[in-house]
SEFIZA-3560 file (N, C-alpha, C; in Angstrom, 3 decimals):
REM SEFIZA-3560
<numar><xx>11.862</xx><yy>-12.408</yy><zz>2.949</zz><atom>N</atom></numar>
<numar><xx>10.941</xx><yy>-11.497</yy><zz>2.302</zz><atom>CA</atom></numar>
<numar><xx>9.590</xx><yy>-11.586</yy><zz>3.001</zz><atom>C</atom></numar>
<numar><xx>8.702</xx><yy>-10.397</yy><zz>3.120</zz><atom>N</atom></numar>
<numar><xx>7.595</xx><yy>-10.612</yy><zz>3.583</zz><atom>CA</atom></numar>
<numar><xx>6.405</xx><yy>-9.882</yy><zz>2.719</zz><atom>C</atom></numar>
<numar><xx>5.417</xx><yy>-10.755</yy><zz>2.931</zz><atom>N</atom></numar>
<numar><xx>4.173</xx><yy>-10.383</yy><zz>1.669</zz><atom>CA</atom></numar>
<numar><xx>3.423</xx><yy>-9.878</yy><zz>2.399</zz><atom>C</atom></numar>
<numar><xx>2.251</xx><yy>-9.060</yy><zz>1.921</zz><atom>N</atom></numar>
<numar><xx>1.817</xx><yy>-7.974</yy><zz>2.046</zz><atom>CA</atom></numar>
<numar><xx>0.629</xx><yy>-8.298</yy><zz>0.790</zz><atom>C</atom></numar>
<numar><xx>-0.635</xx><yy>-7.839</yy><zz>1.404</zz><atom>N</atom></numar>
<numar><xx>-1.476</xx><yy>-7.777</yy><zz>0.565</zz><atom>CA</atom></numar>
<numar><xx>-2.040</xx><yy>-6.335</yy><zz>0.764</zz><atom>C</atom></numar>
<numar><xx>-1.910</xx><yy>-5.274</yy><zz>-0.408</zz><atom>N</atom></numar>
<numar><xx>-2.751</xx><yy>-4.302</yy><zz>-0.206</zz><atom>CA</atom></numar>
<numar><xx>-3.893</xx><yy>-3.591</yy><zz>-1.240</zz><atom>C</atom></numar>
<numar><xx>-4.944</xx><yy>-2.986</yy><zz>-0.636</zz><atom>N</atom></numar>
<numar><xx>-5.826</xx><yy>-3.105</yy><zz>-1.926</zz><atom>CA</atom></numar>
<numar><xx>-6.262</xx><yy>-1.801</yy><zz>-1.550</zz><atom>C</atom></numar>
<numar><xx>-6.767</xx><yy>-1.263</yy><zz>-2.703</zz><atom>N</atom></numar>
<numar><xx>-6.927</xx><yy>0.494</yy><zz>-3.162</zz><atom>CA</atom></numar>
<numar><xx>-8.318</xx><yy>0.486</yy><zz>-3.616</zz><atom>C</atom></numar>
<numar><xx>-9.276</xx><yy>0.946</yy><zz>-3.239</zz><atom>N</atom></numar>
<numar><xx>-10.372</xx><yy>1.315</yy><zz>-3.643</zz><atom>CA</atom></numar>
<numar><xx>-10.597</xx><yy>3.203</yy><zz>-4.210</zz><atom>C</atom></numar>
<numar><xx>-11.409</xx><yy>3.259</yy><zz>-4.959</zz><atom>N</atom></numar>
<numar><xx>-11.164</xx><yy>4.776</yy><zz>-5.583</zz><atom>CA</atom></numar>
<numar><xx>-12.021</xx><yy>5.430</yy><zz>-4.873</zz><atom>C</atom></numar>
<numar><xx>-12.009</xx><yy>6.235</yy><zz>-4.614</zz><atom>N</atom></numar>
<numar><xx>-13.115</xx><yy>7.165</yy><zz>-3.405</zz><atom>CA</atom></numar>
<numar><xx>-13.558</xx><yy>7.878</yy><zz>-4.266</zz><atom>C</atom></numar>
<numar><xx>-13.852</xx><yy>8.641</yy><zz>-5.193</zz><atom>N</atom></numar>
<numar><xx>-13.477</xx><yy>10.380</yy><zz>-5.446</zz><atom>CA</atom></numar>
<numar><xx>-12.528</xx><yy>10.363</yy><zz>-6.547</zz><atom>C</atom></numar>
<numar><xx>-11.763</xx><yy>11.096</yy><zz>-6.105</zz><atom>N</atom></numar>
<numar><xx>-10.645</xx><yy>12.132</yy><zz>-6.299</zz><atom>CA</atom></numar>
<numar><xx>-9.829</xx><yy>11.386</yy><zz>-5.910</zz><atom>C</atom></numar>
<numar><xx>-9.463</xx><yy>10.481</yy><zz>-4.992</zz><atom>N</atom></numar>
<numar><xx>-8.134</xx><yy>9.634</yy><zz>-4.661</zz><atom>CA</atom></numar>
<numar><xx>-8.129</xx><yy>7.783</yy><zz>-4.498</zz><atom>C</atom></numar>
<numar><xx>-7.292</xx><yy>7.625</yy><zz>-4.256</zz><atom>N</atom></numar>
<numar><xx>-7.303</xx><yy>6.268</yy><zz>-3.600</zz><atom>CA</atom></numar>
<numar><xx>-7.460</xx><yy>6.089</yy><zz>-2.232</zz><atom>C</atom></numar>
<numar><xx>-8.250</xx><yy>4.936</yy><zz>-1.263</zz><atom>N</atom></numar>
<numar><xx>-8.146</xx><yy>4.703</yy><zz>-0.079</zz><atom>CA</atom></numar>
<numar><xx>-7.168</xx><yy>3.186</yy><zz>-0.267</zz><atom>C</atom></numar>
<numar><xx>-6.161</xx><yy>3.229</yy><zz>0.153</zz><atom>N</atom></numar>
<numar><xx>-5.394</xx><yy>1.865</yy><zz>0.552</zz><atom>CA</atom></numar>
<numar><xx>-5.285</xx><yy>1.286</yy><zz>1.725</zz><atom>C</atom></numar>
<numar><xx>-5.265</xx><yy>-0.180</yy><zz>2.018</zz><atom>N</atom></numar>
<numar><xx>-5.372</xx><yy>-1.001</yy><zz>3.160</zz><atom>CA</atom></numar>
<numar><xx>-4.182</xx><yy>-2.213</yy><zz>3.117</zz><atom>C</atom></numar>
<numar><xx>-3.574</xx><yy>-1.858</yy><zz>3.943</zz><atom>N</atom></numar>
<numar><xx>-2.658</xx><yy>-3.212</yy><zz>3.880</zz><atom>CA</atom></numar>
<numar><xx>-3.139</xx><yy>-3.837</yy><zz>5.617</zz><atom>C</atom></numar>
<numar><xx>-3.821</xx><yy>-5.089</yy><zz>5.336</zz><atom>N</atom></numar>
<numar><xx>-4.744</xx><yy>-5.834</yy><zz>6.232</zz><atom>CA</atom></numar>
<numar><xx>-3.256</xx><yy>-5.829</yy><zz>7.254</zz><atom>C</atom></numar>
<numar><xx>-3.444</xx><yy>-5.978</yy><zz>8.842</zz><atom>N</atom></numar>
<numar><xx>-2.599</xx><yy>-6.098</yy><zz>9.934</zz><atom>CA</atom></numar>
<numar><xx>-1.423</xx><yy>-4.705</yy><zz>10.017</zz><atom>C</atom></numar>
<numar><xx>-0.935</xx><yy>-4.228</yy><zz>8.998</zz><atom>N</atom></numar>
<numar><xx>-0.631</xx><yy>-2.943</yy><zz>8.827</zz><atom>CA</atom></numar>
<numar><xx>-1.409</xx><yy>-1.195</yy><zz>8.860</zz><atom>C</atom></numar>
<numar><xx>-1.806</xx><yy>-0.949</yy><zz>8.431</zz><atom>N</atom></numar>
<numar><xx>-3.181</xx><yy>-0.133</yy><zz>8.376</zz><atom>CA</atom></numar>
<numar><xx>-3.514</xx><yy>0.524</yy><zz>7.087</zz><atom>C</atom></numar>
<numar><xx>-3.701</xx><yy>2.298</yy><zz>6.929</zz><atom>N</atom></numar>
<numar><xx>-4.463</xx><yy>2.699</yy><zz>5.547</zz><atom>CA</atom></numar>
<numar><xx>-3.519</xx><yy>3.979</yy><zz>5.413</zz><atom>C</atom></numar>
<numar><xx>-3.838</xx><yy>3.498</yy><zz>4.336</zz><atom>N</atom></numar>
<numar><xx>-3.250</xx><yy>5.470</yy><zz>3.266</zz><atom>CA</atom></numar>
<numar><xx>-4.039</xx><yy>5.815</yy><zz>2.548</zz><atom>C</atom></numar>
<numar><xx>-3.440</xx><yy>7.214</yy><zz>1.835</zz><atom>N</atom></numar>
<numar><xx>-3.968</xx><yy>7.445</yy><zz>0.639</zz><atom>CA</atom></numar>
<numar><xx>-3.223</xx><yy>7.812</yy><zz>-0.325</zz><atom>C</atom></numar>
<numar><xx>-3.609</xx><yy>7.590</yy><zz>-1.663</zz><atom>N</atom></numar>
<numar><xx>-2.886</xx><yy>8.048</yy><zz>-3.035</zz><atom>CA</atom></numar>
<numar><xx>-3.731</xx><yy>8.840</yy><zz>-3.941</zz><atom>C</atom></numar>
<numar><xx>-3.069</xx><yy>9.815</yy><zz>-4.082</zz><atom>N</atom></numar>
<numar><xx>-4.263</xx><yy>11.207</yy><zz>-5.424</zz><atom>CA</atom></numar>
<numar><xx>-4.282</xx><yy>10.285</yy><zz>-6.745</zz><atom>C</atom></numar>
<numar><xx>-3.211</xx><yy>9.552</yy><zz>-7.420</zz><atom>N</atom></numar>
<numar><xx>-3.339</xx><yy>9.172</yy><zz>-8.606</zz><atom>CA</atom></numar>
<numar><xx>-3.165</xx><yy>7.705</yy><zz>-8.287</zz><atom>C</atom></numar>
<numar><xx>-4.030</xx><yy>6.770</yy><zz>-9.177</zz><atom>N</atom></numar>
<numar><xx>-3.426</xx><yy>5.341</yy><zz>-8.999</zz><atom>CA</atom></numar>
<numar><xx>-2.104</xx><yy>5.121</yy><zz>-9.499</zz><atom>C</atom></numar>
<numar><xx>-1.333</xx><yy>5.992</yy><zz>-10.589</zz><atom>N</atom></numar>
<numar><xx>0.087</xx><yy>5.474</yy><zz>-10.495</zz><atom>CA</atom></numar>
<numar><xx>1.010</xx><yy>5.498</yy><zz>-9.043</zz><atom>C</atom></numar>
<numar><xx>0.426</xx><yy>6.022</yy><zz>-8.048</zz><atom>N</atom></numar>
<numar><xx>1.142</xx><yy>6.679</yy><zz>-6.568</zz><atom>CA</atom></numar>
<numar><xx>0.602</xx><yy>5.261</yy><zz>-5.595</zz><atom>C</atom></numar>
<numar><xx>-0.317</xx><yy>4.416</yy><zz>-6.189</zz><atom>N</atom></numar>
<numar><xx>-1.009</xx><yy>3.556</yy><zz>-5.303</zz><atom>CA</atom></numar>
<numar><xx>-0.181</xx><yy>2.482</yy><zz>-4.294</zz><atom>C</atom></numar>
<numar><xx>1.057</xx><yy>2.256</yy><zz>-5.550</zz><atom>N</atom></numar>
<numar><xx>1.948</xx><yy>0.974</yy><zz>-5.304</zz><atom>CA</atom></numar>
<numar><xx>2.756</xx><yy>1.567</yy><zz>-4.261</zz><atom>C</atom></numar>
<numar><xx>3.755</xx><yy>2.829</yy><zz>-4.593</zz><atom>N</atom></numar>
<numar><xx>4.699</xx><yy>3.659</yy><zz>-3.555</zz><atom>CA</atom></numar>
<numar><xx>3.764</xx><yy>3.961</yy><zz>-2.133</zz><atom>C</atom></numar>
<numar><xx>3.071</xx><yy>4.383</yy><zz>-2.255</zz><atom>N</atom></numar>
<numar><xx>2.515</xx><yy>4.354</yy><zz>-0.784</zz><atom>CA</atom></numar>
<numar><xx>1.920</xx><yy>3.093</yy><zz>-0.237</zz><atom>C</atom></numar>
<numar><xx>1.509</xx><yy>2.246</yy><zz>-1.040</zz><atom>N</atom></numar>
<numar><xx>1.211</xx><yy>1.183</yy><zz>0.102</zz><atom>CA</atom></numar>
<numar><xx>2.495</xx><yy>0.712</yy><zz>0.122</zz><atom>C</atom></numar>
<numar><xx>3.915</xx><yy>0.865</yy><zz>-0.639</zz><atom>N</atom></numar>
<numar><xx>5.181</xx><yy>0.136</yy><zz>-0.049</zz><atom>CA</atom></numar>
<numar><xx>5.711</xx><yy>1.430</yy><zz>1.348</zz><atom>C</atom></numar>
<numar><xx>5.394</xx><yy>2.354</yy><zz>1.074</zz><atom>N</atom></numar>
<numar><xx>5.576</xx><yy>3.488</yy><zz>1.980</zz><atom>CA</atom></numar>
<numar><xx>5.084</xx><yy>3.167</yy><zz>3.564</zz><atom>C</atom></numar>
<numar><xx>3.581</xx><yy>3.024</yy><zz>3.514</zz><atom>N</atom></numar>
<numar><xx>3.267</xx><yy>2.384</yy><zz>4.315</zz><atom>CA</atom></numar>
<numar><xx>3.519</xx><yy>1.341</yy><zz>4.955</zz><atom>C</atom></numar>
<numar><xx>4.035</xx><yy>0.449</yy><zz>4.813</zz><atom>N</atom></numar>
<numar><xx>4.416</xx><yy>-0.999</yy><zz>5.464</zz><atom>CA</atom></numar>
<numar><xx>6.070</xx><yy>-0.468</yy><zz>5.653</zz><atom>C</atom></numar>
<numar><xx>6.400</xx><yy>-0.426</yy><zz>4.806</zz><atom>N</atom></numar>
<numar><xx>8.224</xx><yy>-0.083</yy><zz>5.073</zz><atom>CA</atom></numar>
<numar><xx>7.830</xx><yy>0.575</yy><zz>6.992</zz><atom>C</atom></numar>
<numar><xx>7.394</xx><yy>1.735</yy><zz>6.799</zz><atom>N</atom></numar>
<numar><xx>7.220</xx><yy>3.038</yy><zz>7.733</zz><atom>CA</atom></numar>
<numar><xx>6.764</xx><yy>2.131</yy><zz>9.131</zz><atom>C</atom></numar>
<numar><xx>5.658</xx><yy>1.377</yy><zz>9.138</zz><atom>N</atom></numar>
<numar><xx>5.111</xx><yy>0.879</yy><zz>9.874</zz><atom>CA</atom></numar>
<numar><xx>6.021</xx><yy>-0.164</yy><zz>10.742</zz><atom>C</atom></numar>
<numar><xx>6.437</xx><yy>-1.207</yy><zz>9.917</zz><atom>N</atom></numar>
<numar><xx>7.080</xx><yy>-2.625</yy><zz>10.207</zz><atom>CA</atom></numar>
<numar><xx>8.592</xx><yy>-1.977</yy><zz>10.223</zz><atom>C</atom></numar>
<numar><xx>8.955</xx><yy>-1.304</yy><zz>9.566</zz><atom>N</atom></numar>
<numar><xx>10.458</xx><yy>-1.095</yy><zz>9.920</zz><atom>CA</atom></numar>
<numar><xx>11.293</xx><yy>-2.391</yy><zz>9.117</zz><atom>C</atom></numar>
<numar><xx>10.685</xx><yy>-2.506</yy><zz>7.979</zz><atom>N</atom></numar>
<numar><xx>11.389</xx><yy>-3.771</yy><zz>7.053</zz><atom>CA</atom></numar>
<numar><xx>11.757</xx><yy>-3.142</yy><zz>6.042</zz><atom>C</atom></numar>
<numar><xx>13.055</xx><yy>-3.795</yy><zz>5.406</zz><atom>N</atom></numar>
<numar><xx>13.790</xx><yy>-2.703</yy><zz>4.630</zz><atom>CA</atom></numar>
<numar><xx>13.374</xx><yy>-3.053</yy><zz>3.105</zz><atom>C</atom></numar>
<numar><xx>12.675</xx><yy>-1.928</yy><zz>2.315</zz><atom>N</atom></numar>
<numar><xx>12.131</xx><yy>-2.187</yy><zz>1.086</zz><atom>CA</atom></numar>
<numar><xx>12.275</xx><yy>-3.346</yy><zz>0.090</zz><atom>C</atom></numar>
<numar><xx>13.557</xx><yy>-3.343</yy><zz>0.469</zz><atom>N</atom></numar>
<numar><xx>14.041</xx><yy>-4.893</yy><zz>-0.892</zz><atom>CA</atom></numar>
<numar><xx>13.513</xx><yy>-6.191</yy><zz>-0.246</zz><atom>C</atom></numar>
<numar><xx>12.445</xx><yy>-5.714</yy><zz>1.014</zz><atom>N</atom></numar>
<numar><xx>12.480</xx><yy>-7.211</yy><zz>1.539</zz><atom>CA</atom></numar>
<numar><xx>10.613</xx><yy>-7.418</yy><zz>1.238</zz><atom>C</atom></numar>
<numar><xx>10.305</xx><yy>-6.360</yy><zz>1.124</zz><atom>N</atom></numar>
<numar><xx>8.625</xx><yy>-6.500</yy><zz>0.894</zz><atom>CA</atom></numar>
<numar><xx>7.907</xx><yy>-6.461</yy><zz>-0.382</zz><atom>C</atom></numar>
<numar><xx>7.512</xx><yy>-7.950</yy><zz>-0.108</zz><atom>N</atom></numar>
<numar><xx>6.470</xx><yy>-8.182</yy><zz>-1.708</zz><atom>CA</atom></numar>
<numar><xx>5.057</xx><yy>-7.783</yy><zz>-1.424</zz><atom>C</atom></numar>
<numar><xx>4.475</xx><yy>-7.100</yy><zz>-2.237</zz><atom>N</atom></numar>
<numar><xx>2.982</xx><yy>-6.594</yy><zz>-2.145</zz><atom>CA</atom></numar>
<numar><xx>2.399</xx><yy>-6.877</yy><zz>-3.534</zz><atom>C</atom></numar>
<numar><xx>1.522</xx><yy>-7.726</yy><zz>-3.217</zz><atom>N</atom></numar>
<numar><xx>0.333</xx><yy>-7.978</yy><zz>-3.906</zz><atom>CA</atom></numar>
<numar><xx>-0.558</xx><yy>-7.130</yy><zz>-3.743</zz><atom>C</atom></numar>
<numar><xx>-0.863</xx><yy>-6.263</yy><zz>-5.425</zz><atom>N</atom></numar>
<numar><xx>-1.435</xx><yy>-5.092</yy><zz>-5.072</zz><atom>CA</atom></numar>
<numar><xx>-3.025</xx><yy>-5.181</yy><zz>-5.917</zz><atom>C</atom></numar>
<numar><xx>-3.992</xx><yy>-4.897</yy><zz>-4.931</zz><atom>N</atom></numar>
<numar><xx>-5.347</xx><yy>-4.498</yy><zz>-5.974</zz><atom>CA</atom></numar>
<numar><xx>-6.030</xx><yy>-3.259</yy><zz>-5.718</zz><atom>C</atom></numar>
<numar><xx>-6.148</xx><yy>-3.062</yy><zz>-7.203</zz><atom>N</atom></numar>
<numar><xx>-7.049</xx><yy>-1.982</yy><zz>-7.304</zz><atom>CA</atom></numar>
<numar><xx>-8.777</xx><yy>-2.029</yy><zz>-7.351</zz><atom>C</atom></numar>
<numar><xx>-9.360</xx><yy>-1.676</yy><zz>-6.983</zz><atom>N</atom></numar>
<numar><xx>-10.555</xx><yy>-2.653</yy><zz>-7.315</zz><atom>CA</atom></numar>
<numar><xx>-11.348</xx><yy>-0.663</yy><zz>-7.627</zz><atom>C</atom></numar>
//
């Protein structure tokens, strides 16, 4: 399994997300925050979902 720290700050109107050594997204609603930063890393690293733990903040 591999961990993942990613954290969501609110801009506006959306979320900006960062998963540190991976890079950034965005999410319109914070319920969308978690799926795209797993979206993101899956997409990136090429690791297959059941294998990535993310520690997620919203701040």
């Amino acid at each position: 399994m591999a961990d993942y720290t990613a954290t969501a700050i609110s801009e506006g109107d959306h979320f900006v997300i960062d998963v540190p050594g991976v890079g950034t997204t965005e999410a319109g609603r914070v319920e969308d925050v978690e799926e795209m930063a797993l979206e993101l890393v899956v997409a990136r690293t090429h690791a297959a979902r059941e294998d990535v733990h993310l520690d997620l903040r919203i701040l």
